[in-house]
C-alpha positions as CSV (number, residue, x, y, z in Angstrom):
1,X,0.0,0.0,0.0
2,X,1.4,3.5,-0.9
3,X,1.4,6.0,2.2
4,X,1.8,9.7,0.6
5,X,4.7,10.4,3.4
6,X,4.8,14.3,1.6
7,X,1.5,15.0,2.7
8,X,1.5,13.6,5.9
9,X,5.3,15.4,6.6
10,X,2.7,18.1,6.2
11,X,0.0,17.8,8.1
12,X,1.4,15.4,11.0
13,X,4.6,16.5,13.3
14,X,4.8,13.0,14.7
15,X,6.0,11.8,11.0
16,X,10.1,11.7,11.5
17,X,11.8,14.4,9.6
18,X,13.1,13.3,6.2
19,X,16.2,16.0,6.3
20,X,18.8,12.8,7.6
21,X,17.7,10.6,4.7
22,X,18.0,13.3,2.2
23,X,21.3,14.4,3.3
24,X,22.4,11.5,2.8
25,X,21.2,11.0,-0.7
26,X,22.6,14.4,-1.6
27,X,26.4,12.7,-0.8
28,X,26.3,10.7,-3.3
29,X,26.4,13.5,-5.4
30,X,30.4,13.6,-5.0
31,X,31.7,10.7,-5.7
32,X,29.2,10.8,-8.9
33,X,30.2,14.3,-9.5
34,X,33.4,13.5,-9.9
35,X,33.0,10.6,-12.4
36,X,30.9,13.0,-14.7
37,X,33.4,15.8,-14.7
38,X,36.1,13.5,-16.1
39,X,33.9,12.7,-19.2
40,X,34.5,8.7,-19.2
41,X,32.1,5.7,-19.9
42,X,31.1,5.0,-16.6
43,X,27.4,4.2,-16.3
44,X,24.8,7.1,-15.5
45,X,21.4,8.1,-15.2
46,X,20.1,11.2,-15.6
47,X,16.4,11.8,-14.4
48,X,15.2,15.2,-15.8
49,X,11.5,16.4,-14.1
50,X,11.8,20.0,-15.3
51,X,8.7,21.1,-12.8
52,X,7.8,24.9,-12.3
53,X,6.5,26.3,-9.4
54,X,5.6,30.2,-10.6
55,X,1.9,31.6,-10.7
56,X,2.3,33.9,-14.2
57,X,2.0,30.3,-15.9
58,X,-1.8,30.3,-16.6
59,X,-1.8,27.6,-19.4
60,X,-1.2,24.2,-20.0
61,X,0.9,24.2,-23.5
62,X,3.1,27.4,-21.8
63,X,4.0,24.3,-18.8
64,X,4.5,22.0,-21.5
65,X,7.0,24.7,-23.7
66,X,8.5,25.5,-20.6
67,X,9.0,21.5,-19.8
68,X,10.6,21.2,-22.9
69,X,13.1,23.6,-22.4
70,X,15.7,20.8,-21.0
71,X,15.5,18.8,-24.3
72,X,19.1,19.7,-24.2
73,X,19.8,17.1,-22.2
74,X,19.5,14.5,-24.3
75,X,22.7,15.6,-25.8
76,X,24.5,13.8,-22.5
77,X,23.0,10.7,-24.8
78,X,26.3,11.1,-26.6
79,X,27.9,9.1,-23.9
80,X,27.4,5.6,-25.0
81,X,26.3,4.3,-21.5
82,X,24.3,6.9,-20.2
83,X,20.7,6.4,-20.0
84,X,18.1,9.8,-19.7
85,X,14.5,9.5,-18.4
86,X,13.2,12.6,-19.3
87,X,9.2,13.5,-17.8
88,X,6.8,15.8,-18.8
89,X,3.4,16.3,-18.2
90,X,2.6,15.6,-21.7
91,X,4.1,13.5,-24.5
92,X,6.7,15.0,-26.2
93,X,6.2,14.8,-30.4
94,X,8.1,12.3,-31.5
95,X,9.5,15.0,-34.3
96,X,10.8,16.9,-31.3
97,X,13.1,14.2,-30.6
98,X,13.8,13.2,-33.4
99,X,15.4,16.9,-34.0
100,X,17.4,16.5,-31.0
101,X,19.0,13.2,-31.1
102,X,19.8,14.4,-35.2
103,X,22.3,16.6,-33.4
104,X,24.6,13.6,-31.4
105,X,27.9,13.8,-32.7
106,X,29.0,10.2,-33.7
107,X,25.6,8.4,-32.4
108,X,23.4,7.0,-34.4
109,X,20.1,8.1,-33.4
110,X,18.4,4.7,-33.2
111,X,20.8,3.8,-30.7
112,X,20.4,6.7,-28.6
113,X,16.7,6.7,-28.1
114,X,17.0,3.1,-27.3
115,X,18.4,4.6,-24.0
116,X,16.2,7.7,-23.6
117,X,12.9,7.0,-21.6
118,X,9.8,9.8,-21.7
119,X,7.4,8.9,-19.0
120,X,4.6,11.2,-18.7
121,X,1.2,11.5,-16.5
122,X,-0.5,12.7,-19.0
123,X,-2.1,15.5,-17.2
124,X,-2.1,19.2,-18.9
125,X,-2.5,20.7,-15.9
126,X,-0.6,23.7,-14.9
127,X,0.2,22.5,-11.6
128,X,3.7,21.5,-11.0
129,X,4.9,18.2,-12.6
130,X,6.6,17.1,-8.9
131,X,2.9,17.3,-8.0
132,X,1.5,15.3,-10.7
133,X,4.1,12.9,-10.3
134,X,3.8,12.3,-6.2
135,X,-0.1,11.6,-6.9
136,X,0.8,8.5,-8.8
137,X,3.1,6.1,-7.4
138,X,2.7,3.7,-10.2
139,X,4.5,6.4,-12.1
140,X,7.2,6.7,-9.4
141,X,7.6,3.1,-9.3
142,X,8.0,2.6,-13.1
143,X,10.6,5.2,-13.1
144,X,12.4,3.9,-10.1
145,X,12.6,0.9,-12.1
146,X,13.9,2.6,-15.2
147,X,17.1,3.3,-12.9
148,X,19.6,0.9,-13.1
149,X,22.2,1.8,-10.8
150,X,20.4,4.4,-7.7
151,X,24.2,5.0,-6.7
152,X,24.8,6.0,-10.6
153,X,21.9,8.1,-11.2
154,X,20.7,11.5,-10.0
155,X,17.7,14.1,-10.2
156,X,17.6,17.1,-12.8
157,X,14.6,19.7,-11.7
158,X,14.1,23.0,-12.9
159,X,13.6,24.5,-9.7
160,X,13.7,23.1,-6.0
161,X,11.0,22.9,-3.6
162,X,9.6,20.0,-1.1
163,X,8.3,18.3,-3.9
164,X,11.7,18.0,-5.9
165,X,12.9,17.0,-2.5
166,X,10.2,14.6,-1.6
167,X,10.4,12.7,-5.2
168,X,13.9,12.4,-4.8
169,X,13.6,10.4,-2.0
170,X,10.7,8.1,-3.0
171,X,13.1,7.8,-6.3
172,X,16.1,7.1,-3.8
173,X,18.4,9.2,-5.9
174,X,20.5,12.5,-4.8
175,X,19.2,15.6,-6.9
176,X,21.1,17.9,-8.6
177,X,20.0,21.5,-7.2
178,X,20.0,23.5,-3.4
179,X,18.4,22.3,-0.6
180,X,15.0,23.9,-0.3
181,X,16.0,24.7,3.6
182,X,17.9,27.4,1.7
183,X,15.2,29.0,-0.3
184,X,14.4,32.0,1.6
185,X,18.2,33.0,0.7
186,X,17.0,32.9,-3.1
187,X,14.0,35.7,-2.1
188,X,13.7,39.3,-2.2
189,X,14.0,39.6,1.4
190,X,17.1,36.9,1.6
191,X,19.1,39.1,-1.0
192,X,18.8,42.2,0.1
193,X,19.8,40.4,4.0
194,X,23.0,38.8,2.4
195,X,24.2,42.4,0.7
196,X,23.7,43.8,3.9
197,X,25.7,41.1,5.3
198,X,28.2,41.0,2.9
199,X,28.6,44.7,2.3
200,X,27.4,44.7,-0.9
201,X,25.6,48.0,-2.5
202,X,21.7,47.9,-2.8
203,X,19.1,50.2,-2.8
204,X,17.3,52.3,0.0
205,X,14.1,50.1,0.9
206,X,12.7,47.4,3.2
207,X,12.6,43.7,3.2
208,X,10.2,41.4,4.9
209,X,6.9,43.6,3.4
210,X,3.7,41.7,4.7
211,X,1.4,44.5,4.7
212,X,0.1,47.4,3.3
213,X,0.5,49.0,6.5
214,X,4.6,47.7,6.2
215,X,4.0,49.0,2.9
216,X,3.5,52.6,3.8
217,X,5.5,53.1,6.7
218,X,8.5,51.6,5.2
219,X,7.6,54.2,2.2
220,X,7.4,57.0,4.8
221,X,10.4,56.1,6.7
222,X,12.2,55.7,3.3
223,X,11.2,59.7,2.4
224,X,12.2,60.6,5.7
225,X,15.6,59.3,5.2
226,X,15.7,60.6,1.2
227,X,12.5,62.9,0.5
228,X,13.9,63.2,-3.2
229,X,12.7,59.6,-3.9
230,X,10.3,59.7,-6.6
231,X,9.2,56.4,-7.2
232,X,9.3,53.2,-5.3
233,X,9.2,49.6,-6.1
234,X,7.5,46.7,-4.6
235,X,8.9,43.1,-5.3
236,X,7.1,40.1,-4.5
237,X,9.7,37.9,-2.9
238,X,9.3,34.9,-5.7
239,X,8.8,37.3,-8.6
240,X,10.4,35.8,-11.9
241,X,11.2,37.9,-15.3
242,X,9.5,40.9,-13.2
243,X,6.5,39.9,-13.0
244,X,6.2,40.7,-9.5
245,X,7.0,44.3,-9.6
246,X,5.0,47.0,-9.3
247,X,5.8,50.8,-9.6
248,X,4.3,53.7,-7.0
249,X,4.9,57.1,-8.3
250,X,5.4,59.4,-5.5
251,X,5.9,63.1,-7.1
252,X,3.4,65.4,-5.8
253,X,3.6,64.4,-1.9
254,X,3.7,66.6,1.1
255,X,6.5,66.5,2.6
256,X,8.0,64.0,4.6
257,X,5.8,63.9,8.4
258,X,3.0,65.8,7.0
259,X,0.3,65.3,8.3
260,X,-1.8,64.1,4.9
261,X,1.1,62.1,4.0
262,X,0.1,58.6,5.2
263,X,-3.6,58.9,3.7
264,X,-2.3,60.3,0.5
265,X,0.8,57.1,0.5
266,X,-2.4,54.6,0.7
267,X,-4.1,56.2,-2.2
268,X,-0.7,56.4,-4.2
269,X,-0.7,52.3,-3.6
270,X,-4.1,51.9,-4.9
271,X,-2.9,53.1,-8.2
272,X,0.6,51.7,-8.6
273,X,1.0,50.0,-11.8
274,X,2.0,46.4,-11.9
275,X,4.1,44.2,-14.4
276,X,2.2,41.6,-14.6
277,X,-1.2,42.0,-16.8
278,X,-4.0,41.0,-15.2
279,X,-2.9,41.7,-11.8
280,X,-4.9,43.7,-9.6
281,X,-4.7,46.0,-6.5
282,X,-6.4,43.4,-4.1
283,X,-4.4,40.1,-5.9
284,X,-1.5,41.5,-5.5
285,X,-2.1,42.8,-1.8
286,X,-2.9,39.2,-1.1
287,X,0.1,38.0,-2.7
288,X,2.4,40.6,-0.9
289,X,0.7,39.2,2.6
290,X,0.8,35.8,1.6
291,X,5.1,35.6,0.0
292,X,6.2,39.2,1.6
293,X,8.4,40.9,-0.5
294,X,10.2,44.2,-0.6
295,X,10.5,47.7,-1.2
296,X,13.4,49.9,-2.9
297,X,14.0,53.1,-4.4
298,X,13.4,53.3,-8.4
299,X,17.0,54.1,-9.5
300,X,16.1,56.7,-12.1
301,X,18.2,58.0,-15.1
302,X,19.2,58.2,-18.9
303,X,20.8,54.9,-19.6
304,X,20.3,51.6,-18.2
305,X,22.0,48.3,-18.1
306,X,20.8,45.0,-16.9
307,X,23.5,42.7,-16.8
308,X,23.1,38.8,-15.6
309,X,25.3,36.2,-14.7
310,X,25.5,32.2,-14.4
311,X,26.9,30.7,-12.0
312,X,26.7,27.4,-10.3
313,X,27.8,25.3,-7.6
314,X,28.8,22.3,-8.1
315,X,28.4,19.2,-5.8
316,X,32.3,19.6,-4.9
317,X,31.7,22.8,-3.4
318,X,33.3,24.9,-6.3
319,X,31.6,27.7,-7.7
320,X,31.8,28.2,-11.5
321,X,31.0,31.0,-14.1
322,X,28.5,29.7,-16.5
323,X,27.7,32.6,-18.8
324,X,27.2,36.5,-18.7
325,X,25.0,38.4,-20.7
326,X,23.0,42.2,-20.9
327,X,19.1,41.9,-20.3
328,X,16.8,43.3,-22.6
329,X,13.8,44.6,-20.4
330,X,10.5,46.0,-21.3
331,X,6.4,45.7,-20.1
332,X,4.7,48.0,-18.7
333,X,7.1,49.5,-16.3
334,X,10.7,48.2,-18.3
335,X,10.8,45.4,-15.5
336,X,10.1,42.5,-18.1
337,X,12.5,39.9,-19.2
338,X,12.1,40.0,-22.6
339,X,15.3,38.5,-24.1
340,X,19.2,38.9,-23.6
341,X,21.6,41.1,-26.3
């Protein structure tokens, strides 16, 4: 009989914390680590669930494009024993693969595919895929049995939450990504903490914005502090590609203490002008209480670069530049990701 440990973790503090178990998976990383940076033939497998967690995904073929964003994987098929189970929620068009394994260097295709797997639930949902998987443990099962080796295999995700940690241990296999215990360093609020830490520049604001009474006294104490502040911006902690910004204008306010200044700051917030389309004053209000986010000054100006970088860590501790790159932004407020240059 299957026991859905994830939910009861949830709902029942007598269930024993999973953390040991999953520390202990995540070791396993090392040794494996160290076997894939040298490039040889020693047996792998890869298991890619490229599940999203973000609320500005409001259809089930955007989940499935953005799913499919990993097919890039399947070049690791180029070594002759590695095997690749690759999930969606969906199947995948078999043209679509075809395209991809077309592009092994010195594989025949046939022979690669015999050792790519694409399991799927075969729900268009826009719920996360780690959800749609942990509902089904026939699913789980017939991927843990796809896995040869559990010592020789490890989890892709896209992103990592309790349910990319809770299917890695049903699936027994370490994943490749940051404990969610460290999530709250990834927010908003955690960044702007970590720059304070650290020393690091950052803008006049607030973290840890619950409210909209936080709201407008961090906005007050901020024009008490700089009273030439003209706009402000609020940042939903989990915001992605700026979709959790919004912009309040603030020209035309008393001055700092006045006496009309906090009624005049809540109307200001009723009519701030948010990223996202379709977002609304009370939505996002709800969102802000729910996630918390922060506040900063709008750097203003003439000319404006966005520049990004990727890094990663890998499982031996070391920290490596991936890729740098200018952000082209745009939207309703220029906040939008719209494409690198």
């Amino acid at each position: 009989m299957f026991v859905n440990t994830f939910g009861l973790r949830k709902m029942n503090s007598s269930v024993p914390d999973s953390q040991t178990d999953f520390d202990r998976l995540q070791k396993k990383l090392v040794p494996l680590w160290k076997s894939i940076e040298r490039f040889n033939q020693d047996p792998q497998t890869i298991v890619v669930v490229p599940s999203m967690s973000i609320d500005a995904i409001d259809s089930g073929a955007v989940i499935q494009a953005y799913e499919e964003r990993f097919l890039f994987l399947l070049l690791l098929l180029r070594q002759p024993r590695a095997r690749l189970i690759y999930v969606t929620s969906r199947t995948i068009l078999p043209s679509i693969i075809d395209y991809y394994l077309d592009l092994l260097p010195g594989v025949i295709p046939s022979h690669a595919r015999q050792r790519l797997f694409l399991p799927s639930p075969m729900d268009g949902s826009v719920r996360p895929l780690s959800e749609k998987l942990l509902e089904r443990p026939r699913l789980i099962e017939r991927i843990r049995s796809l896995i040869m080796d559990p010592d020789r295999a490890h989890l892709v995700p896209f992103n990592t939450t309790n349910r990319e940690k809770e299917l890695a241990l049903q699936l027994g296999i370490p994943m490749y990504g940051a404990d969610p215990k460290f999530f709250p360093l990834g927010t908003k609020s955690g960044c702007r903490k970590i720059f304070m830490d650290e020393d690091v520049p950052y803008p006049l604001g607030r973290e840890d914005i619950g409210s909209k009474e936080d709201l407008v006294d961090a906005i007050a104490q901020m024009r008490r502090t700089k009273s030439s502040i003209k706009q402000v911006m609020v940042k939903l902690n989990e915001g992605v590609s700026g979709e959790g910004n919004a912009v309040i204008d603030l020209m035309g306010l008393p001055a700092p203490g006045d006496s009309k200044e906090i009624s005049m700051l809540d109307d200001r917030l009723r009519a701030m002008k948010f990223e996202s389309k379709g977002a609304t004053y009370d939505s996002y209000m709800k969102k802000l209480q729910e996630r918390k986010g922060v506040v900063e000054e709008r750097i203003v100006g003439e000319e404006f670069r966005s520049p990004s970088v990727q890094l990663r860590v890998t499982p031996l501790g070391k920290v490596e530049l991936l890729s740098t790159h200018d952000q082209l932004l745009g939207g309703p407020t220029g906040q939008s990701y719209l494409g690198c240059v």
